[in-house]
N, C-alpha and C positions, 0 to 999 in steps of 0.2 A: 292743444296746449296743456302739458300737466306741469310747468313748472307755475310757481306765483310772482308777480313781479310788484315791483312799489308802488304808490299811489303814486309818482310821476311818471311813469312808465304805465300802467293803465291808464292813466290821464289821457295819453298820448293815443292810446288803443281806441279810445271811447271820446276821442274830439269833445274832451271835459276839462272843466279846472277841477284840480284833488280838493281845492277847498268844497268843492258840489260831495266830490265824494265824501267829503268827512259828513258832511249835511246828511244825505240819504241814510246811512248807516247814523247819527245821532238823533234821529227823527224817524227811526223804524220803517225807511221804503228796503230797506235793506238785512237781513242777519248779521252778529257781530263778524266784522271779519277779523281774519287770524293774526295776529303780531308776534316782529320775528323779537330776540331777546332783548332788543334795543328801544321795543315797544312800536316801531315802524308797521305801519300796514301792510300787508302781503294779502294783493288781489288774484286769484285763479278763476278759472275757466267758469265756476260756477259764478261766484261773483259778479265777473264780468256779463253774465247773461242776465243779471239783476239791473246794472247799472243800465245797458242800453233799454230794458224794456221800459224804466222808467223813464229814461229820456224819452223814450218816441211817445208814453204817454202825457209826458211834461209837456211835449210839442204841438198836443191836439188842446192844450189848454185845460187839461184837468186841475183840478188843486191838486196840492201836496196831501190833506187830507181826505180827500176820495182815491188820491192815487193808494196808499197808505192801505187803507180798508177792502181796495179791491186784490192787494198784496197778500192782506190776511186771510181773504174769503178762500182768494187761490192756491194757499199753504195751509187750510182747514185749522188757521190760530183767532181763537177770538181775542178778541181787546179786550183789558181790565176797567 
């Protein structure tokens, strides 16, 4: 997949509601993603391999904030 598609159309990809998505991405499990001129979300391939990792770790019962920290540990960014 190298096109990017909307945050209802990822939704649909990742058996999510977009509101989860605006969550992850406003609560840092996520990097900003890209907005097309309309200010609309445009999710690609990368992305989309952020969104499900954090759902399969949402599903083992982690928190948001440990999920978050082990997001950062994994992309070598520390928190302020």
């Amino acid at each position: 997949m190298t096109e990017k598609v909307t945050s209802q159309a990822c939704a649909k990809l990742v058996a999510h509601v977009p509101s989860a998505l605006r969550d992850y991405e406003r609560v840092g499990l996520m990097p900003p993603v890209t907005r097309d001129a309309n200010g609309h979300r445009l999710y690609g391939e990368d992305e989309i391999h952020w969104i499900e990792f954090v759902k399969c770790m949402r599903q083992t019962g982690m928190p948001l904030k440990e999920i978050r920290a082990s997001l950062l540990a994994l992309v070598g960014k520390k928190k302020n």
